[in-house]
DSSP file (Angstrom, degrees, kcal/mol; ACC not computed):
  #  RESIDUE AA STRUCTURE BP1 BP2  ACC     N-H-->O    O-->H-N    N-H-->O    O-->H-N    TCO  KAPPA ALPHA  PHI   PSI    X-CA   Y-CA   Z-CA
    1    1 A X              0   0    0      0, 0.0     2,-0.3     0, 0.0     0, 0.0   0.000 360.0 360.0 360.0 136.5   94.3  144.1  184.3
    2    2 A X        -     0   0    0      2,-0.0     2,-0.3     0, 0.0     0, 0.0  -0.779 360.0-149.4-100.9 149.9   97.0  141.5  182.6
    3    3 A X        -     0   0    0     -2,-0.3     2,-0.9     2,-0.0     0, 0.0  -0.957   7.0-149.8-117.1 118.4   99.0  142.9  179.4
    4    4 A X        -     0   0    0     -2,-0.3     2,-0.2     0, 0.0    -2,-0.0  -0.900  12.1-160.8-118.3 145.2  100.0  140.5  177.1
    5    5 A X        -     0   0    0     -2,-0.9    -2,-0.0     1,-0.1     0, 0.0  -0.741  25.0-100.0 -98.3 126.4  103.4  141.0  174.9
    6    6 A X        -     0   0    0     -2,-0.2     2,-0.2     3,-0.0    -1,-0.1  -0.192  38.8-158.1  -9.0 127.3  104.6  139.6  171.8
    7    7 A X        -     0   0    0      0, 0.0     2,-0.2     0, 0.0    34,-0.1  -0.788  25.1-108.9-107.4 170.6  107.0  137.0  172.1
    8    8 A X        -     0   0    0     -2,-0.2     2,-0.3    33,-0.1     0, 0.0  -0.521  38.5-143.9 -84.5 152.9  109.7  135.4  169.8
    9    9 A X        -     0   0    0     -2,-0.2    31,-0.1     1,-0.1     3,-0.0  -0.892  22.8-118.7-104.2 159.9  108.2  131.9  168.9
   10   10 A X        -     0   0    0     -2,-0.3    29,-1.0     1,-0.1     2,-0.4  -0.028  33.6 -81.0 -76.7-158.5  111.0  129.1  168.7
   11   11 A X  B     -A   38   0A   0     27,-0.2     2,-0.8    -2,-0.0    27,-0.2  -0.859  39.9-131.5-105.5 138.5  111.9  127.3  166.1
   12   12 A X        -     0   0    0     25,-1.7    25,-0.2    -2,-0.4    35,-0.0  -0.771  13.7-137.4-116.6 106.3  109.9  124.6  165.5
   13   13 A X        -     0   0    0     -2,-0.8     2,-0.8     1,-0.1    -3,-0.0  -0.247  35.3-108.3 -59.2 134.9  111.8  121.1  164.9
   14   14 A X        -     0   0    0      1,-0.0     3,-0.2     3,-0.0    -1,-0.1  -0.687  28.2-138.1 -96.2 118.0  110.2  119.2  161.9
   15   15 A X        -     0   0    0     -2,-0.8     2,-0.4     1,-0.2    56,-0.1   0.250  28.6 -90.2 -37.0 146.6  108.0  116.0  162.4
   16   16 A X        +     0   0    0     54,-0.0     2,-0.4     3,-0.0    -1,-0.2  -0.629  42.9 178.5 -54.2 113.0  108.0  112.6  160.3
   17   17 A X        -     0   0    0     -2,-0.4     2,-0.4    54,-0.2    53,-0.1  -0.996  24.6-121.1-110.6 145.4  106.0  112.7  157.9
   18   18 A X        -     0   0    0     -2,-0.4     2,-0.3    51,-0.2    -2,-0.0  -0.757  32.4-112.9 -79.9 130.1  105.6  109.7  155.2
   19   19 A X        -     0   0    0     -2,-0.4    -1,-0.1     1,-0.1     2,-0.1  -0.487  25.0-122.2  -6.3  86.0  106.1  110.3  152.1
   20   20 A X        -     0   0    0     -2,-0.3     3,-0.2     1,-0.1     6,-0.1  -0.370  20.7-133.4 -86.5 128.9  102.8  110.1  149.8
   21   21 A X  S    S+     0   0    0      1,-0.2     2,-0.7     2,-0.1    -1,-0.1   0.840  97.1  46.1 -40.2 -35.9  103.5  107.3  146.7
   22   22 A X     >  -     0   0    0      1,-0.1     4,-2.0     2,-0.1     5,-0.2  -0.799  61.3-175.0-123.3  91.4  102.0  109.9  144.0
   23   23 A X  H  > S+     0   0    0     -2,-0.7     4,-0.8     2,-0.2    -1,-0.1   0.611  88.8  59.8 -42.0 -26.1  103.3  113.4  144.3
   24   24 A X  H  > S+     0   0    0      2,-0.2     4,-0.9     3,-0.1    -1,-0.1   0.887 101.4  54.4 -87.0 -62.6  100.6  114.4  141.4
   25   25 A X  H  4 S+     0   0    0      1,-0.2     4,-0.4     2,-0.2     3,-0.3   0.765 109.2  51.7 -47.0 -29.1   97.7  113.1  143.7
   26   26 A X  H >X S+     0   0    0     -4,-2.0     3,-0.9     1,-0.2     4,-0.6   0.937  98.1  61.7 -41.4 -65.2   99.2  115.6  146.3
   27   27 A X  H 3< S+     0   0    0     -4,-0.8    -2,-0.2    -5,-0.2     3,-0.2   0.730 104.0  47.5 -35.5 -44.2   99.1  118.2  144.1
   28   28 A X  T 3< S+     0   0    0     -4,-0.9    -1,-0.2    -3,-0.3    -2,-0.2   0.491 122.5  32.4 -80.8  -6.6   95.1  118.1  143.7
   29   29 A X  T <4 S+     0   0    0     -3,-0.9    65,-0.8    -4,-0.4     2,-0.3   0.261 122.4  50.2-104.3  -2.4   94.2  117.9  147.0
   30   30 A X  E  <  -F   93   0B   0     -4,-0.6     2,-0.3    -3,-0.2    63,-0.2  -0.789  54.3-152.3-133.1 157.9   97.4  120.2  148.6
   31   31 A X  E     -F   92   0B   0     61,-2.0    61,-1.9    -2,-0.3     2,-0.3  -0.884  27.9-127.0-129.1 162.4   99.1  123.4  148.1
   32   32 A X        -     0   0    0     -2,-0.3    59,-0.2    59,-0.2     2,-0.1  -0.857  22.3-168.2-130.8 164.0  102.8  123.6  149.1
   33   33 A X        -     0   0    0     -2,-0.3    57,-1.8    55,-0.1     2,-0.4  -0.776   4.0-170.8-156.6  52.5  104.0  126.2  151.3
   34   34 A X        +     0   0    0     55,-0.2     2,-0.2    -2,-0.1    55,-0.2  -0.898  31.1  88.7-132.3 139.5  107.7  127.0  152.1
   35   35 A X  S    S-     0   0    0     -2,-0.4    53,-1.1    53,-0.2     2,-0.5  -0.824  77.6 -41.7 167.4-177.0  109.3  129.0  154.3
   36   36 A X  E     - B   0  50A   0     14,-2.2    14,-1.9    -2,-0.2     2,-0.7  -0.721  58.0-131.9 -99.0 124.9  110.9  128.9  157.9
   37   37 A X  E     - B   0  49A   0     -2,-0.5   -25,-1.7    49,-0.4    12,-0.3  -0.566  23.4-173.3-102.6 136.0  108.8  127.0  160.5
   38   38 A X  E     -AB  11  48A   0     10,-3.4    10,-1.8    -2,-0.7   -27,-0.2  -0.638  31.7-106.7 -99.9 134.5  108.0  128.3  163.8
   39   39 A X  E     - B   0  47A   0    -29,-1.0     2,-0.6    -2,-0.2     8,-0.1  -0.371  46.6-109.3 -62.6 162.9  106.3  127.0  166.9
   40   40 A X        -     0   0    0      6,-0.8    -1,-0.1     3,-0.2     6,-0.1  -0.714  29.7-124.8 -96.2 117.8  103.1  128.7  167.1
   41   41 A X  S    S+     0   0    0     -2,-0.6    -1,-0.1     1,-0.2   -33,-0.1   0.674  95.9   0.6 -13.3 -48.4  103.5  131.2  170.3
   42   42 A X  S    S+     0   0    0      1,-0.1     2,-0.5     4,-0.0    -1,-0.2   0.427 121.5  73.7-133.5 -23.7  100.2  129.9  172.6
   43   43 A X    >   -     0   0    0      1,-0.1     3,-3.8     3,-0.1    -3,-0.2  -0.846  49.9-172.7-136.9 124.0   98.7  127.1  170.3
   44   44 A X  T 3  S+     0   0    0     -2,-0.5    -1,-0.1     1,-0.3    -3,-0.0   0.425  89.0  65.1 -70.4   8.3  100.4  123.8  170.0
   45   45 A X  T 3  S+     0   0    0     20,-0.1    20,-3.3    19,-0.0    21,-0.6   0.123 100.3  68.5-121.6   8.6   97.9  123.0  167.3
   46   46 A X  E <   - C   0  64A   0     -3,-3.8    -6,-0.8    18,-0.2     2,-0.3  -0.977  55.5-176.8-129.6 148.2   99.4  125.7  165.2
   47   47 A X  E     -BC  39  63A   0     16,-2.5    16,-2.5    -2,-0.3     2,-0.4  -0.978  14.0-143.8-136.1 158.6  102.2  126.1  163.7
   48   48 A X  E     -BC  38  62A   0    -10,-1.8   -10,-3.4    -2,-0.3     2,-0.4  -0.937   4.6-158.1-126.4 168.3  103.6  129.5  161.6
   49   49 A X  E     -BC  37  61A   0     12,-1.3    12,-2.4    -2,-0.4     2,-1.0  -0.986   8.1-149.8-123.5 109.6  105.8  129.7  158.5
   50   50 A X  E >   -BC  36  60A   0    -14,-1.9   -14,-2.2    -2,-0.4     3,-0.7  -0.752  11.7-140.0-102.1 119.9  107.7  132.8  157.7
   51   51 A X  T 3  S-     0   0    0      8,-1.7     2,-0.3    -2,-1.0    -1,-0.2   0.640  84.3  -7.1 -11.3 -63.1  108.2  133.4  154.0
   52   52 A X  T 3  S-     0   0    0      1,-0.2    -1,-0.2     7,-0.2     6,-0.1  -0.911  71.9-157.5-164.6  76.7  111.9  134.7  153.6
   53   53 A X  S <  S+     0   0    0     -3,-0.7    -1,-0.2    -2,-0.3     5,-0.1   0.862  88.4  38.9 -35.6 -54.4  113.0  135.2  157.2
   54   54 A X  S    S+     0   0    0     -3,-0.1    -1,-0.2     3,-0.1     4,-0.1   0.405  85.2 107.0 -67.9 -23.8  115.7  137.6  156.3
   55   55 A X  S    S-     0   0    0      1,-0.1     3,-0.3     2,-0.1    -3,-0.1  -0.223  71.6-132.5 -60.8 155.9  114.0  139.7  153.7
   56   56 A X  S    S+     0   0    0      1,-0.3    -1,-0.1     2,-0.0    -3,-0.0   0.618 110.6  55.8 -95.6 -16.7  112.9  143.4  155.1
   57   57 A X  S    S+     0   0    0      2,-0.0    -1,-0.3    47,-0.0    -2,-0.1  -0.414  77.6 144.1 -65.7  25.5  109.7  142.4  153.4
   58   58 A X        -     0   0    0     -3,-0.3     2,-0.2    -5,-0.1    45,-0.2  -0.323  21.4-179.7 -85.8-179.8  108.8  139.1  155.0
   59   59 A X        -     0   0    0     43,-0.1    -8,-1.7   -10,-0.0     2,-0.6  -0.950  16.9-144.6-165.7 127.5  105.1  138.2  155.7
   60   60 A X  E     -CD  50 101A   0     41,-1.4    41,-1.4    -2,-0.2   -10,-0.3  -0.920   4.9-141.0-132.8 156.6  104.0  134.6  157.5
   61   61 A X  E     -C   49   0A   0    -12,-2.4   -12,-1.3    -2,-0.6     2,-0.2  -0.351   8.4-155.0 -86.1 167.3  101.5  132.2  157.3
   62   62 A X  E     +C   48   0A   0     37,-0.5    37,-1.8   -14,-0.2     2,-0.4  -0.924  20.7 178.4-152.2 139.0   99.8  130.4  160.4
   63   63 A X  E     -CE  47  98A   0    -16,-2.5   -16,-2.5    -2,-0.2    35,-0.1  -0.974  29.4-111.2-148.8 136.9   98.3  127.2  159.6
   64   64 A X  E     -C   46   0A   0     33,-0.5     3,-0.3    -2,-0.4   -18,-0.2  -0.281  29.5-137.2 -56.8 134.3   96.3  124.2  161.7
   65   65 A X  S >  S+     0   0    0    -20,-3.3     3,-3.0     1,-0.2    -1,-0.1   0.946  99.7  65.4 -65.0 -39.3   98.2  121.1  161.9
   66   66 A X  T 3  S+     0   0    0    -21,-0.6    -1,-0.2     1,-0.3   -20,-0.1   0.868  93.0  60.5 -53.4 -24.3   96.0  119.1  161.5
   67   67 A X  T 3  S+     0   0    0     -3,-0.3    26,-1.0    25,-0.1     2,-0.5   0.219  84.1  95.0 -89.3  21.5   95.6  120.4  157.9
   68   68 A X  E <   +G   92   0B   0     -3,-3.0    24,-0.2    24,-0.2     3,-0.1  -0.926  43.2 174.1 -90.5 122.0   99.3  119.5  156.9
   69   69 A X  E     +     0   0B   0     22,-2.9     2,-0.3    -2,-0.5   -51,-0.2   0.758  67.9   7.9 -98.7 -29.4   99.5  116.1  155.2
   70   70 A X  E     -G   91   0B   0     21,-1.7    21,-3.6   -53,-0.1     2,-0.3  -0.988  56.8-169.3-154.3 143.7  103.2  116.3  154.3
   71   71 A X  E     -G   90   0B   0     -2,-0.3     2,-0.3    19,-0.2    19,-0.2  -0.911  11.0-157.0-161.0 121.6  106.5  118.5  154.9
   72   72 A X  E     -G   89   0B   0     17,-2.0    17,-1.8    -2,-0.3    -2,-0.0  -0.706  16.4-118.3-111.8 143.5  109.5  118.3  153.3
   73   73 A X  E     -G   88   0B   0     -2,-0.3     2,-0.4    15,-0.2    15,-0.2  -0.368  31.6-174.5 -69.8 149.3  113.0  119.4  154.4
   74   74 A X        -     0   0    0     13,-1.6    13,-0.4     0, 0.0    -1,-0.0  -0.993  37.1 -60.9-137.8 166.2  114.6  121.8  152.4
   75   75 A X        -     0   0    0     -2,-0.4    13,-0.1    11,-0.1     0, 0.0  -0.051  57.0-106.2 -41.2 120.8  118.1  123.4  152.4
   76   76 A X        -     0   0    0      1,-0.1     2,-0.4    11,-0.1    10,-0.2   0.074  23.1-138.4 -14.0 131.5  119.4  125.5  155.6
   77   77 A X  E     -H   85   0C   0      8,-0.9     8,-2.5     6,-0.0     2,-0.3  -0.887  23.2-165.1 -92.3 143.1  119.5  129.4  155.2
   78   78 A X  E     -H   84   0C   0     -2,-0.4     6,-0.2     6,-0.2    -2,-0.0  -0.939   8.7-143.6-121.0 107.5  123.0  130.8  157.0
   79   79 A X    >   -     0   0    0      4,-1.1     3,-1.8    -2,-0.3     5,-0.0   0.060  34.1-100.1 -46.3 156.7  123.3  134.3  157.7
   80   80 A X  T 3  S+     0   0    0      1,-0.3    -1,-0.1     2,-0.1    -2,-0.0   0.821 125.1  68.4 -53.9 -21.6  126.7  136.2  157.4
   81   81 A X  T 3  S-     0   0    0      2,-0.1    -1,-0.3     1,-0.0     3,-0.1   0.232 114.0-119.1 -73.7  -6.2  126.4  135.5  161.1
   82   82 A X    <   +     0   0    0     -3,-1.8     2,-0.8     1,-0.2    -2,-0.1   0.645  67.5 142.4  68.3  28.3  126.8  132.1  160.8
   83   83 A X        -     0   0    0      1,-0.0    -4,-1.1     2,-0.0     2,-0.6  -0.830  42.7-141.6 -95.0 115.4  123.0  131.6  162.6
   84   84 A X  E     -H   78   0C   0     -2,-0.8     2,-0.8    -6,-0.2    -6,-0.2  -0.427  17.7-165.1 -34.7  97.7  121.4  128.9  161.1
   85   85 A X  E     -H   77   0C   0     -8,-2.5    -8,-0.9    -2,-0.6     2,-0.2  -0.729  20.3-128.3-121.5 127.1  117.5  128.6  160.1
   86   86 A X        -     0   0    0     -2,-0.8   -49,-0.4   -10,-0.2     2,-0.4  -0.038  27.2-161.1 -60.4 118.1  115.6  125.5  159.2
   87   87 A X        +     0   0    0    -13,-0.4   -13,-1.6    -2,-0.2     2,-0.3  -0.798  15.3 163.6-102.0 156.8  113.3  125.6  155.6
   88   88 A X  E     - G   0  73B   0    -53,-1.1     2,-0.5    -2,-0.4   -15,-0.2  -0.946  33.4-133.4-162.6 175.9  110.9  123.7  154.7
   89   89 A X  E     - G   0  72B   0    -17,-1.8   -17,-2.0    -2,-0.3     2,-0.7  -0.789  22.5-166.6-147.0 108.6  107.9  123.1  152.4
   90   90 A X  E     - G   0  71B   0    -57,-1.8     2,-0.5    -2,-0.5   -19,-0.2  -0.844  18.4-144.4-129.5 133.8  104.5  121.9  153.7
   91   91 A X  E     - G   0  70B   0    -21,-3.6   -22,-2.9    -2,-0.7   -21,-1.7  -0.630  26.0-170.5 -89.6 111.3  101.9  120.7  151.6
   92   92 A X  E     -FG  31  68B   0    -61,-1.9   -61,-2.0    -2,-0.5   -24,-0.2  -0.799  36.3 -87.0-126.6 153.3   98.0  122.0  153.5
   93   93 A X  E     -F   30   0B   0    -26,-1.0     2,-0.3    -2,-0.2   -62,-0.2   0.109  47.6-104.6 -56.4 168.5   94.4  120.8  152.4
   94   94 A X  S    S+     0   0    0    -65,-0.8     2,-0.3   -64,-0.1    -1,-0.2  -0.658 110.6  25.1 -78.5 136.8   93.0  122.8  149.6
   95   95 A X  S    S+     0   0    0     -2,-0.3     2,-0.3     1,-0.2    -3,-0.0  -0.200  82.0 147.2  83.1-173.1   90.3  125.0  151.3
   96   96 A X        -     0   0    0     -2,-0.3     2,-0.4    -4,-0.0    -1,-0.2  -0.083  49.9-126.8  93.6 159.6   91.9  125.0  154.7
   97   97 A X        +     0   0    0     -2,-0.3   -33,-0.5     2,-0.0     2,-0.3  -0.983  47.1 155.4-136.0 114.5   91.2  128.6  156.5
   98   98 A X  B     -E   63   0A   0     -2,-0.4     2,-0.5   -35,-0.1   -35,-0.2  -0.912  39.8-111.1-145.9-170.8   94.6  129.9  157.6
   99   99 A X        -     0   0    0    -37,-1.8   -37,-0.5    -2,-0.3     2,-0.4  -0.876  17.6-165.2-119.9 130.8   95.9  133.2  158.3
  100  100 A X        -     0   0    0     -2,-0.5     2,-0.6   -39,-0.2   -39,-0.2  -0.994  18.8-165.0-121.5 114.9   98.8  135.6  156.2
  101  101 A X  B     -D   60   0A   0    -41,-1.4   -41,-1.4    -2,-0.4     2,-0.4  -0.938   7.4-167.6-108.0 129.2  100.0  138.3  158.1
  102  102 A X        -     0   0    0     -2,-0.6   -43,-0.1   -43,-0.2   -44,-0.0  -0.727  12.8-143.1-133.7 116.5  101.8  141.0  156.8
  103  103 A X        -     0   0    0     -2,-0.4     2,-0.2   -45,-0.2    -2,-0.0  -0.159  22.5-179.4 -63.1 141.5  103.6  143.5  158.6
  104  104 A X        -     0   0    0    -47,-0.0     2,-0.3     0, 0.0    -1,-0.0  -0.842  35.6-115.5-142.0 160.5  103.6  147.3  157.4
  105  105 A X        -     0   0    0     -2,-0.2     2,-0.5     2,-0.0     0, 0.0  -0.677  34.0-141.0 -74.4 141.9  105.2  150.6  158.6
  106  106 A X        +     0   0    0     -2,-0.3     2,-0.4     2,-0.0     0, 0.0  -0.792  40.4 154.6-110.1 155.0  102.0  152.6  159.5
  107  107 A X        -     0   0    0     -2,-0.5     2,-0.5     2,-0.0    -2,-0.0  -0.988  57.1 -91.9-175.7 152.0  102.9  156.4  158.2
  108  108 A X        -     0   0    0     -2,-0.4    -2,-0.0     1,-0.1     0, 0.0  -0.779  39.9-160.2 -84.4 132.0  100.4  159.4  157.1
  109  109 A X        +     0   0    0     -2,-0.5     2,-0.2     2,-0.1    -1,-0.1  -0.262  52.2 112.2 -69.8  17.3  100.3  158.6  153.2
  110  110 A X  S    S-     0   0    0      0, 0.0     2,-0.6     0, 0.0    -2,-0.1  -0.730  75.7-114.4 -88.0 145.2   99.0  162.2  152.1
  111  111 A X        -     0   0    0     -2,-0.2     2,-0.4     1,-0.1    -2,-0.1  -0.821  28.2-127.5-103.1 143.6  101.7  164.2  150.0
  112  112 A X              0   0    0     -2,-0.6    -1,-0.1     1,-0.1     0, 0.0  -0.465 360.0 360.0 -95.7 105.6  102.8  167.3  152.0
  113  113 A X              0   0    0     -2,-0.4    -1,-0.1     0, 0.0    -2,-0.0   0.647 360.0 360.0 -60.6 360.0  102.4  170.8  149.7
């Protein structure tokens, strides 16, 4: 029997996209999306976006490419550490089926008499 582990995903370098002439027409067909984007671990036809990298609270989305029409760069987070991570904001179809994961401490939630 094979075991398969978590991995770190890399960082996922961001693609050309053109520019759409009307920004409003985006808007009704799109939702925007921004956080730091990661190659998708196993499927090259996914990519994920985590919220607030650095927050002790983060949570990320994983979203089909194909349902991205447009993704725009946005200003570098830098750690005290001087590590760099790429942000971004990508605008996915309205109705699209994607995934939000959010990670929780699991802990007995009854209060102890």
């Amino acid at each position: 029997m094979s075991l398969k582990t978590l991995q770190k995903s890399s960082r996922l370098e961001i693609q050309a996209f053109q520019k759409p002439k009307d920004v409003k027409a985006l808007a009704k067909t799109h939702i925007p999306f921004s956080g730091s984007p990661q190659k998708h671990p196993y499927d090259s036809s996914r990519i994920i976006l985590v919220s607030d990298p650095y927050s002790s609270n983060t949570f990320y989305f994983e979203f089909k490419t194909k349902d991205i029409a447009f993704v725009e760069e946005l200003p570098n987070v830098v750690t005290l550490d001087g590590e760099t991570i790429t942000m971004a904001r990508i605008w996915v179809k309205k109705k699209s089926i994607a995934i939000r994961c959010t990670p929780f401490l699991v802990e007995d939630t009854r209060v102890n008499d």
